[in-house]
FINU-722151 format. One record per residue (C-alpha): residue in one letter; residue number from 1; x, y, z. Coordinates in steps of 0.1 Angstrom, whole numbers, plus 2048, in hexadecimal, padded with zeros to 3 digits. Example, Ala and Ser with C-alpha at 12.3 -4.5 7.8 and 13.67 -1.06 7.14 Angstrom:
<atoms>
<'a' 1 <87B 7D3 84E>>
<'s' 2 <889 7F5 847>>
</atoms>
This chain:
<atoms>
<'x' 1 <A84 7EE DF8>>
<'x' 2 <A96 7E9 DD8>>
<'x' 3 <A85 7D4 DBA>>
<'x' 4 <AA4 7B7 DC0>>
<'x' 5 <A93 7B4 DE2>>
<'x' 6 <A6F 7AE DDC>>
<'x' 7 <A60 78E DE9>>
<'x' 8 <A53 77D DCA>>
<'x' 9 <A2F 779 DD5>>
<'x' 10 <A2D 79E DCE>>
<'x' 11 <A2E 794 DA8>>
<'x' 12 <A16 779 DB1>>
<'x' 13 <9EF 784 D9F>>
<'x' 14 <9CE 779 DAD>>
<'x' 15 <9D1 757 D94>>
<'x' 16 <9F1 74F DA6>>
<'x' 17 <A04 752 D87>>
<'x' 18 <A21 76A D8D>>
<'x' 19 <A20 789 D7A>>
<'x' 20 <A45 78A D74>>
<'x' 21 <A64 76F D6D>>
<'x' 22 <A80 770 D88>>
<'x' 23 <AA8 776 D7E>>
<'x' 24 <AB8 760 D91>>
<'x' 25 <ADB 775 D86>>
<'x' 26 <AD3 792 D9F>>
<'x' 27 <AD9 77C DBA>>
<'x' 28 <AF2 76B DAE>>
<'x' 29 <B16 777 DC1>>
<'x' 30 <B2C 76C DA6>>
<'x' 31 <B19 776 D83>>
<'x' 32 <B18 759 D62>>
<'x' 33 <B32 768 D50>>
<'x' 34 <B31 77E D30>>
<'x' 35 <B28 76F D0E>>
<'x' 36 <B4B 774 CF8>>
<'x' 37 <B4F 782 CD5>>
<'x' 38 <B60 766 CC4>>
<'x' 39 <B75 77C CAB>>
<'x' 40 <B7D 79A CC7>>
<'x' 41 <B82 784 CE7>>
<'x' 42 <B68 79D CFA>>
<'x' 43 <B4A 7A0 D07>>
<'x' 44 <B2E 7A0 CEE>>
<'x' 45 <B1A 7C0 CEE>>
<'x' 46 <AF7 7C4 CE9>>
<'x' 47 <AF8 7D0 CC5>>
<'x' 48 <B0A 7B0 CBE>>
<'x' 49 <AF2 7A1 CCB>>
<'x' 50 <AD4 7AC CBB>>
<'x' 51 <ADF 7A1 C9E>>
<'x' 52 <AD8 781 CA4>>
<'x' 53 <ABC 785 CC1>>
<'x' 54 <AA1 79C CC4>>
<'x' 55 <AA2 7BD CD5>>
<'x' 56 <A93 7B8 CF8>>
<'x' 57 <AA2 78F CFB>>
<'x' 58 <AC2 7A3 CF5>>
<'x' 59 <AB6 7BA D16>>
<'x' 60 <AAE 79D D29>>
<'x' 61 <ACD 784 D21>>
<'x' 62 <AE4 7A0 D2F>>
<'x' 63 <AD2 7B1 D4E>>
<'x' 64 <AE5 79E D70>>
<'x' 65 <AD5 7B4 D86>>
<'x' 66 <AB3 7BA D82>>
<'x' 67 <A9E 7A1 D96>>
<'x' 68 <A7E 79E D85>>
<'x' 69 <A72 7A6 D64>>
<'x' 70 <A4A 7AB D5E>>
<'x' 71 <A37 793 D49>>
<'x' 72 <A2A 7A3 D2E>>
<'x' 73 <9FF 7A1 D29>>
<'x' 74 <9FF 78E D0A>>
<'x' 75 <A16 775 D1A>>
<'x' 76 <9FF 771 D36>>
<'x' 77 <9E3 76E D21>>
<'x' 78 <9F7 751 D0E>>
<'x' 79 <A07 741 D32>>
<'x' 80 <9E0 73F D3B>>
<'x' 81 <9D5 723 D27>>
<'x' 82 <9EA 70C D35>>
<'x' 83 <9F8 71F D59>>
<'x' 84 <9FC 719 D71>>
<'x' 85 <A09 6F4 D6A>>
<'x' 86 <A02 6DE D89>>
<'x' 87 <A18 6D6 DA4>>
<'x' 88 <A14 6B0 DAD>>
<'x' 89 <A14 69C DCB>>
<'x' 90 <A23 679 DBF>>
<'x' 91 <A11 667 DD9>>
<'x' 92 <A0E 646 DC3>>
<'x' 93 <A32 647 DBE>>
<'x' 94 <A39 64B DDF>>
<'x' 95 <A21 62D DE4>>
<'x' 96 <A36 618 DD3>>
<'x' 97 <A59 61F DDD>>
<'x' 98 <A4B 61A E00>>
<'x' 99 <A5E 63F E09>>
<'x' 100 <A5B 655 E29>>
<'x' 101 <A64 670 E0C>>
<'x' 102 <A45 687 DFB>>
<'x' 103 <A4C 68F DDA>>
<'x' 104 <A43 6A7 DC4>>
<'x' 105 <A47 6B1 DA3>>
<'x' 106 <A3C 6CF D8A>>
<'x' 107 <A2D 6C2 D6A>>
<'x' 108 <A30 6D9 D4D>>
<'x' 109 <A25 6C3 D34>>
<'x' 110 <9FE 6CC D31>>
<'x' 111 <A03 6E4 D12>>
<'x' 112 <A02 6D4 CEC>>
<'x' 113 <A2C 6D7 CE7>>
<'x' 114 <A2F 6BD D07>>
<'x' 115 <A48 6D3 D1A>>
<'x' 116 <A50 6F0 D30>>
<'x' 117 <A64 6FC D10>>
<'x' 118 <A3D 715 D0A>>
<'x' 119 <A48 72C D26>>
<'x' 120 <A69 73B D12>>
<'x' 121 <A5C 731 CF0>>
<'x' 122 <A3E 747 CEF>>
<'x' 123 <A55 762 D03>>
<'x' 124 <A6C 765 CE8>>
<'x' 125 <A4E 763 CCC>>
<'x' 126 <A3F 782 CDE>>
<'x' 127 <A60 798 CDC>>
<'x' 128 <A66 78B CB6>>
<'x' 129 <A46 79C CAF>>
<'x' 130 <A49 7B7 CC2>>
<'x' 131 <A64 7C2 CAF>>
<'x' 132 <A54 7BC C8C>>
<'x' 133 <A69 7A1 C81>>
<'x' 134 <A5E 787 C65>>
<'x' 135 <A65 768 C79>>
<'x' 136 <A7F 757 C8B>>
<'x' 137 <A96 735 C85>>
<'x' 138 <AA0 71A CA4>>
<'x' 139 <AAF 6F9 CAD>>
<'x' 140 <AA0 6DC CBE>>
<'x' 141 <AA8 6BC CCB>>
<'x' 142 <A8F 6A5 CDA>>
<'x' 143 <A77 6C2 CC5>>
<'x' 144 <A64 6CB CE4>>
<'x' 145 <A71 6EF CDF>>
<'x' 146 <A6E 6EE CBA>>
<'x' 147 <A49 6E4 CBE>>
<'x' 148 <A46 6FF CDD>>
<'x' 149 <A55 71A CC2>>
<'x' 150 <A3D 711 CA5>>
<'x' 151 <A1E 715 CBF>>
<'x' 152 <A2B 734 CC9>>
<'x' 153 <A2F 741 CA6>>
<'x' 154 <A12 734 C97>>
<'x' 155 <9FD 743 CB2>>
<'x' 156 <A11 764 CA8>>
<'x' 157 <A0E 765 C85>>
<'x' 158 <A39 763 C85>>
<'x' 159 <A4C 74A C67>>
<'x' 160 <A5C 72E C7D>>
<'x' 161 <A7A 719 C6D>>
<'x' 162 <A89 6FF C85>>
<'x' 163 <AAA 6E8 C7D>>
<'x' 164 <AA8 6C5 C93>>
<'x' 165 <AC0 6B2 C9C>>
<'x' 166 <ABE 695 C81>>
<'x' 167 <ABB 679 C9A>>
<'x' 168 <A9F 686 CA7>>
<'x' 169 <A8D 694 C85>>
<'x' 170 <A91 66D C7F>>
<'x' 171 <A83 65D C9E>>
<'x' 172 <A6C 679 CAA>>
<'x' 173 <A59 67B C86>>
<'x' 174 <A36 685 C9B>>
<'x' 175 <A49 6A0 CAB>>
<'x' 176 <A55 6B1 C8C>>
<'x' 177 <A33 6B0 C7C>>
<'x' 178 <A21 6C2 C99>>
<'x' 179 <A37 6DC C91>>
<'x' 180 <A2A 6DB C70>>
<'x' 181 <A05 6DE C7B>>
<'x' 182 <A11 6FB C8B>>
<'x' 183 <A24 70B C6A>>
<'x' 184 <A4A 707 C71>>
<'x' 185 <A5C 6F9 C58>>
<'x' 186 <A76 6DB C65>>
<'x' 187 <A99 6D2 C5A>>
<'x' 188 <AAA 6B3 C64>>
<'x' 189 <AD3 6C0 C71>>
<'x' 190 <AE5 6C6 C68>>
<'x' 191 <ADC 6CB C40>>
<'x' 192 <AE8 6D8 C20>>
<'x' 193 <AD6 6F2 C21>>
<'x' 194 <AEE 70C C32>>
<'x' 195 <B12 70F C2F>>
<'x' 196 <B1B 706 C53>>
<'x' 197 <B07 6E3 C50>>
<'x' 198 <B15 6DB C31>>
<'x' 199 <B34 6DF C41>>
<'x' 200 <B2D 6C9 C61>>
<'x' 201 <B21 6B0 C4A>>
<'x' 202 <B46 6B2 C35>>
<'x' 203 <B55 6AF C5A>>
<'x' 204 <B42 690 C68>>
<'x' 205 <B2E 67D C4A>>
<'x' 206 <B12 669 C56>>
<'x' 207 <B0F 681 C76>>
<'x' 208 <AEC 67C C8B>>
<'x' 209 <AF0 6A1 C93>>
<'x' 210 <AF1 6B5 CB5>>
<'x' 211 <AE3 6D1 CC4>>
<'x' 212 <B01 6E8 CBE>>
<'x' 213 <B02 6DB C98>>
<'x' 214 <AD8 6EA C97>>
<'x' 215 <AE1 707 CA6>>
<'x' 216 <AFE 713 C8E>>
<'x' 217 <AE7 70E C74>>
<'x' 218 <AC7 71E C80>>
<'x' 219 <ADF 73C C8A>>
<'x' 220 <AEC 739 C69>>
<'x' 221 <AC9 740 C56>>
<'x' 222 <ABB 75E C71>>
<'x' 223 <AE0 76E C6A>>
<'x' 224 <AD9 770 C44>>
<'x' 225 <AB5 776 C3F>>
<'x' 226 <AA3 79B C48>>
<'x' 227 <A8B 799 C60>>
<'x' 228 <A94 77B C70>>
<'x' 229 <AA4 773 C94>>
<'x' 230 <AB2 753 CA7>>
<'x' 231 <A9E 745 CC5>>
<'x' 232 <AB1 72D CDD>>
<'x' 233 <A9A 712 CF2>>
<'x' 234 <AB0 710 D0D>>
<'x' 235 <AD7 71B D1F>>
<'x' 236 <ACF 743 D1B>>
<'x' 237 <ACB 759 D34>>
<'x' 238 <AAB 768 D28>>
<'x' 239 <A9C 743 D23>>
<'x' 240 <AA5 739 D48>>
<'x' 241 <A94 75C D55>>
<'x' 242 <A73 753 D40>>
<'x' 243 <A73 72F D50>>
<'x' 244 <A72 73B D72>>
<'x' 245 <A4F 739 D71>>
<'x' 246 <A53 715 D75>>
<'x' 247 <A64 71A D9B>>
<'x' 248 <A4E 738 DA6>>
<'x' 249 <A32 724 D9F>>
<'x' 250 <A3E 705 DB0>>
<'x' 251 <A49 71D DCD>>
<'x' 252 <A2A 72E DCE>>
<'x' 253 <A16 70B DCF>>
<'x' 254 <A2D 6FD DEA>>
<'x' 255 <A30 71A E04>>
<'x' 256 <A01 71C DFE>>
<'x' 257 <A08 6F9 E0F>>
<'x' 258 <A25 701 E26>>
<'x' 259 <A39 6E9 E18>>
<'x' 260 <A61 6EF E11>>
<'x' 261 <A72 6D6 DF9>>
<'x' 262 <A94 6C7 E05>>
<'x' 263 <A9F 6BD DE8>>
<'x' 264 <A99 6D0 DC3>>
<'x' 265 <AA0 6B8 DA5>>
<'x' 266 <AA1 6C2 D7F>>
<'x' 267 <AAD 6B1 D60>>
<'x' 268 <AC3 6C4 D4E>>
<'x' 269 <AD1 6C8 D28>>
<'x' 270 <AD5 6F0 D23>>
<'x' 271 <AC6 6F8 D47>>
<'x' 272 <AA6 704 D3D>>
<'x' 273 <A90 6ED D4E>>
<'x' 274 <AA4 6EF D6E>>
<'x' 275 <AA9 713 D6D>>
<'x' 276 <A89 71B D6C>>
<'x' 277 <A83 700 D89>>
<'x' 278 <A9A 70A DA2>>
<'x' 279 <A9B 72F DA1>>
<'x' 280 <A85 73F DBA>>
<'x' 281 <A95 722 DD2>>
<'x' 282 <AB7 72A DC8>>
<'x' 283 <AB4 74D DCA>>
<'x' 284 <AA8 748 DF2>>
<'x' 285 <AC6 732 DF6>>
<'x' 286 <ADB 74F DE3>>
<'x' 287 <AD1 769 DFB>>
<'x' 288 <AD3 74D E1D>>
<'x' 289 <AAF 74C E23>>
<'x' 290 <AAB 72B E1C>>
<'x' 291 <ABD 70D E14>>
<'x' 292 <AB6 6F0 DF8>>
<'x' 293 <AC8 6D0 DED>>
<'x' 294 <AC8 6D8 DC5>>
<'x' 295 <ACC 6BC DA9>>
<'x' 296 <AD3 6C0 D81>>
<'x' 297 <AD3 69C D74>>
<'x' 298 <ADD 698 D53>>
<'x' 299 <AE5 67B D3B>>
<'x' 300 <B03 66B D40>>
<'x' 301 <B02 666 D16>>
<'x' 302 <B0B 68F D19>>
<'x' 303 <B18 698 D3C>>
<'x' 304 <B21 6BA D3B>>
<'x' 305 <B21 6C2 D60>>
<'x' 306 <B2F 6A3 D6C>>
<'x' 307 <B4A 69F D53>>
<'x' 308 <B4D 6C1 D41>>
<'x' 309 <B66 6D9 D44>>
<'x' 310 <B5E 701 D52>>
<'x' 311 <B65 717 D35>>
<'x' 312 <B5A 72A D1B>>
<'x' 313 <B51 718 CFD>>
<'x' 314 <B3D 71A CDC>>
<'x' 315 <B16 718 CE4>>
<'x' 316 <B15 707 CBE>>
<'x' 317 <B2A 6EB CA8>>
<'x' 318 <B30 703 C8E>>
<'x' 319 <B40 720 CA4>>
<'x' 320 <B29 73A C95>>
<'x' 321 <B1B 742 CB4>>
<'x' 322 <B2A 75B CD5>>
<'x' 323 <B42 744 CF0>>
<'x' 324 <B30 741 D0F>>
<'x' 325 <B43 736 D2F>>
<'x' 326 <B2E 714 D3A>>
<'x' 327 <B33 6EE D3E>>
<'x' 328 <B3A 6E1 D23>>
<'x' 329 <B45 6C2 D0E>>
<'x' 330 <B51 6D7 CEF>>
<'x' 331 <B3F 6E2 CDA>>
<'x' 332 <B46 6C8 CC1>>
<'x' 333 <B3D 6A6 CD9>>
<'x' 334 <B20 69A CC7>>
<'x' 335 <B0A 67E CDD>>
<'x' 336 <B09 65C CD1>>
<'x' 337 <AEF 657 CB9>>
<'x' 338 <ADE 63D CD0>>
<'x' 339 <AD6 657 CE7>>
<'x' 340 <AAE 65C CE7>>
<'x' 341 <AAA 66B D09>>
<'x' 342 <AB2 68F D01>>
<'x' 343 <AC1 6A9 D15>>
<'x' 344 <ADF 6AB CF6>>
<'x' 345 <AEF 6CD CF7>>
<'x' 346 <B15 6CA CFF>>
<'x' 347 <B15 6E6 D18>>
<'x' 348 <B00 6F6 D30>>
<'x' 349 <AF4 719 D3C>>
<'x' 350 <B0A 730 D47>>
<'x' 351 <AF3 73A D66>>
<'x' 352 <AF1 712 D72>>
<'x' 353 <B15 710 D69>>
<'x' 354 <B1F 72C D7C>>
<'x' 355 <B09 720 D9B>>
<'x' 356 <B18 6FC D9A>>
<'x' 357 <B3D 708 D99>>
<'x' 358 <B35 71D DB6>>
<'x' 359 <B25 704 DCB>>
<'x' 360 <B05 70A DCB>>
<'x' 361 <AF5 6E6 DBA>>
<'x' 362 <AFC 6C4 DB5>>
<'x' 363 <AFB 6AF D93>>
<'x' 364 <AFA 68C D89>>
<'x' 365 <AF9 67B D6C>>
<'x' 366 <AE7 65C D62>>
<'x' 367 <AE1 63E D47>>
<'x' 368 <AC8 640 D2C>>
<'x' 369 <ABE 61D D34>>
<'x' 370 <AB8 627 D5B>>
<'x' 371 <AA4 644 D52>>
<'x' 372 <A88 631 D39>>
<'x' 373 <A86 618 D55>>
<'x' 374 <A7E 633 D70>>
<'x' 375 <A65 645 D56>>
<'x' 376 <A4F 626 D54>>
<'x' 377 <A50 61F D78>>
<'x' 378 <A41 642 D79>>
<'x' 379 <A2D 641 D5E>>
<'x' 380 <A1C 61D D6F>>
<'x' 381 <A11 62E D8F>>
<'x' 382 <A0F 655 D8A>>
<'x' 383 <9FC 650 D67>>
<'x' 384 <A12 66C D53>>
<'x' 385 <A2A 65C D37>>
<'x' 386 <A47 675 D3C>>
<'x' 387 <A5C 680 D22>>
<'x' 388 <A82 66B D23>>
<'x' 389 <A94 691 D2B>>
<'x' 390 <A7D 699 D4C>>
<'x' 391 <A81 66E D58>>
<'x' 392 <AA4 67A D60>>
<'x' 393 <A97 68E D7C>>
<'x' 394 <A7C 674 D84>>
<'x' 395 <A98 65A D87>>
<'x' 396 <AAC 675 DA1>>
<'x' 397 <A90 678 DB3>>
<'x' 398 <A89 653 DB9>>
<'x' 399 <AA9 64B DBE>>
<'x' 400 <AAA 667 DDC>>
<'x' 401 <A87 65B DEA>>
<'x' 402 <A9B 63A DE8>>
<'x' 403 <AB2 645 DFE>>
<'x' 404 <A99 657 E16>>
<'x' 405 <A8B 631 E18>>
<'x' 406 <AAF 625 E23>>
<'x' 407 <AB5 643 E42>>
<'x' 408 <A8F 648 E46>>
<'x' 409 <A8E 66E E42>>
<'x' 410 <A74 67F E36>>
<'x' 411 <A7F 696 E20>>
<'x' 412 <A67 6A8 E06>>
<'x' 413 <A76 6A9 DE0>>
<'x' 414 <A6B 6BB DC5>>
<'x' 415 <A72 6B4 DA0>>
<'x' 416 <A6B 6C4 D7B>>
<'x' 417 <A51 6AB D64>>
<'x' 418 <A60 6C0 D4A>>
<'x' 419 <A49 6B1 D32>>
<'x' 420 <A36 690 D20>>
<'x' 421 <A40 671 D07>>
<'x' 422 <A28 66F CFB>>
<'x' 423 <A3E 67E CD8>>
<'x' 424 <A5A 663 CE4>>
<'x' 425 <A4C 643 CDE>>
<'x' 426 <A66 636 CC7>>
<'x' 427 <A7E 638 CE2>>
<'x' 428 <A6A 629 CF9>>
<'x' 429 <A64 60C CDE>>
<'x' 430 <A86 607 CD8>>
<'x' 431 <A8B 603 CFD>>
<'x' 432 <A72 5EB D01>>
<'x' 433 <A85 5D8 CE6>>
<'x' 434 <AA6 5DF CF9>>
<'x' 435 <AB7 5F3 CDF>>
<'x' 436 <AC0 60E CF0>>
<'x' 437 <ADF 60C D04>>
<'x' 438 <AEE 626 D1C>>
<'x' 439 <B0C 631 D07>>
<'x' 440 <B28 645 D16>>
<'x' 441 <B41 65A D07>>
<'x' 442 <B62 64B D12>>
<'x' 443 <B7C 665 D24>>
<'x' 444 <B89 664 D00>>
<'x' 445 <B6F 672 CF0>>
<'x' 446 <B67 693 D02>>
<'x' 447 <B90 697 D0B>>
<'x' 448 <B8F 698 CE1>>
<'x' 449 <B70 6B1 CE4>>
<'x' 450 <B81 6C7 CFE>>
<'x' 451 <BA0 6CC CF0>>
<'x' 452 <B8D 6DC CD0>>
<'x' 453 <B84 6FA CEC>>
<'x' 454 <B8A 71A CE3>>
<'x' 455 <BA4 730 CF3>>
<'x' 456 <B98 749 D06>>
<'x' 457 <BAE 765 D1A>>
</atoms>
């Protein structure tokens, strides 16, 4: 029997945590499609890649055929303190909404940094050290993968530097000093302090900042400083392999019970959350063993799927980063400021982008306003304050228990609790005192971001 083959329960140990992450790629028929050199139009090679990420990452973002990768000891020692993460039976909510539907969901929030973000973050730490390097720089958002990051290195003994998007460096202040505790430093983006954010700043003046703007700065500062390499939270290939434990987990939990979701729901911003989620189910439904009904909701402030274009794109605002064939916005679409419910990247992964061209999932996109409403209706009967990025999949998944109501089918759903809010009260206050709105770019704005692509043969 060849490795590609191997039921997954074979990597399952004694403390039904699986002993290795699961590559969705090598079961994909149509592969995500090469990262591109920028300045030669082809595909980037490995040594052009490690210069900017470390050795074995490098190994990992390019392998489309081999199905599972081992976890090494020390990240199993690490994954132990807080993994497995429980898989939830939502009976209160179901309660409520008076639904024939049982819901699930996976909550990966019961770790310090709030979010699933842990899984990658101390992946990517562990490689970094491996190698001998000094530390390693990184973007974040919302900051639940900045804070993941600066636990990761701290418990490593690696230098951390993290740029955030401005916005959030303002409204998120607790967030930014937990990564302190841990010994990151923290720069609001973008900043004067490197010559691509100095740039964006002479481009837009007064900018909130983006994801893409963090990134081109972060990958900026690991390009010119020895020792040093970039670490990305979410869209790579590599991070979506090391949050596969999030699935197998759920999958290993649900088939103990006999139970076989219907329905798979995940937010989705980069594609981290969702796929880790759905890949041991979408890699039955790849091979026709089984078949699931999977959801990426996003927000409609930054709709990638549902209003993106197919092509390759910058992964960054200030094009210092490979082209990676996605949906995307451009790489220069930059959310409304009044945005607080994260999910901000302007593209998404090439795997899930791939998948969703193909066929293969669904995606909806939803208002800010919509999803703080659906997060307290959780929060009131299932006790967990979720963080405004997973209440896009909580609003998904009432909204299909809704529906189940209507018909009277009893379908079984499963959803990602990609993390708490505890770190998000400002937003939450400011929609209690109805200032947030649910802004939408008009057709105007991304048709103005799109046209910026770059030309790729």
């Amino acid at each position: 029997m060849s490795e590609k083959k191997i039921p997954y329960k074979i990597y399952l140990s004694e403390d039904e945590m699986p002993r290795a992450w699961y590559n969705l790629r090598a079961d994909m028929k149509v592969k995500p499609a090469p990262l591109i050199n920028p300045g030669t139009g082809a595909p980037m090679t490995a040594q052009e890649l490690e210069n900017v990420f470390c050795t074995e990452l490098v190994a990992q973002e390019l392998d489309d055929d081999t199905a599972f990768f081992p976890i090494p000891q020390e990240i199993r020692d690490f994954y132990k303190m807080y993994r497995p993460s429980p898989l939830v039976r939502a009976y209160c909510l179901e309660e409520q909404l008076q639904t024939p539907a049982k819901i699930y969901y996976k909550f990966e929030g019961n770790n310090t940094s709030g979010s699933h973000k842990l899984n990658s973050a101390i992946a990517q730490a562990y490689y970094a050290k491996k190698q001998g390097l000094k530390g390693v720089t990184t973007e974040t958002g919302a900051g639940q993968w900045g804070t993941a990051l600066a636990m990761a290195c701290g418990y490593l003994g690696l230098d951390c530097q993290v740029y955030m998007v401005k916005c959030s460096y303002d409204q998120k202040p607790f967030r930014r000093e937990v990564m302190k505790v841990y010994g990151a430093s923290v720069t609001p983006s973008p900043s004067d302090t490197t010559n691509v954010g100095r740039k964006i700043l002479a481009e837009f003046p007064g900018t909130t900042g983006s994801l893409g703007c963090a990134i081109s700065e972060a990958v900026e500062v690991a390009g010119s400083n020895p020792g040093y390499r970039y670490v990305l939270g979410s869209v790579l290939n590599q991070v979506l392999l090391h949050q596969s434990i999030i699935g197998l987990e759920s999958k290993i939990a649900l088939d103990k019970y006999g139970v076989k979701p219907d329905i798979v729901i995940g937010c989705a911003g980069g594609g981290s959350n969702l796929g880790g989620l759905i890949a041991p189910f979408m890699g039955e439904k790849l091979r026709g063993e089984a078949d699931y009904r999977i959801i990426a909701v996003e927000p409609a402030s930054c709709p990638s799927f549902t209003r993106g274009k197919f092509a390759y794109d910058f992964c960054d605002t200030g094009k210092v980063c490979p082209l990676s064939k996605m949906y995307t916005l451009g790489s220069s679409f930059i959310p409304s400021a009044d945005h607080a419910g994260g999910l901000r990247f302007h593209g998404m992964s090439s795997i899930l982008s791939q998948l969703y061209h193909d066929g293969y999932m669904e995606a909806v996109s939803v208002n800010q306003t919509d999803i703080f409403r659906a997060a307290e209706q959780f929060a009131r009967v299932e006790g967990i304050l979720p963080a405004p990025e997973s209440s896009h999949a909580i609003l998904a998944a009432i909204n299909e228990a809704n529906k189940c109501k209507e018909t009277g089918e009893e379908k079984t759903i499963l959803f990602g609790l990609t993390g708490t809010g505890y770190f998000d009260m400002v937003a939450y206050e400011r929609f209690h005192k109805g200032e947030l709105s649910s802004a939408v770019p008009t057709d105007e704005d991304i048709a103005k971001s799109l046209a910026r692509l770059p030309r790729v043969d």
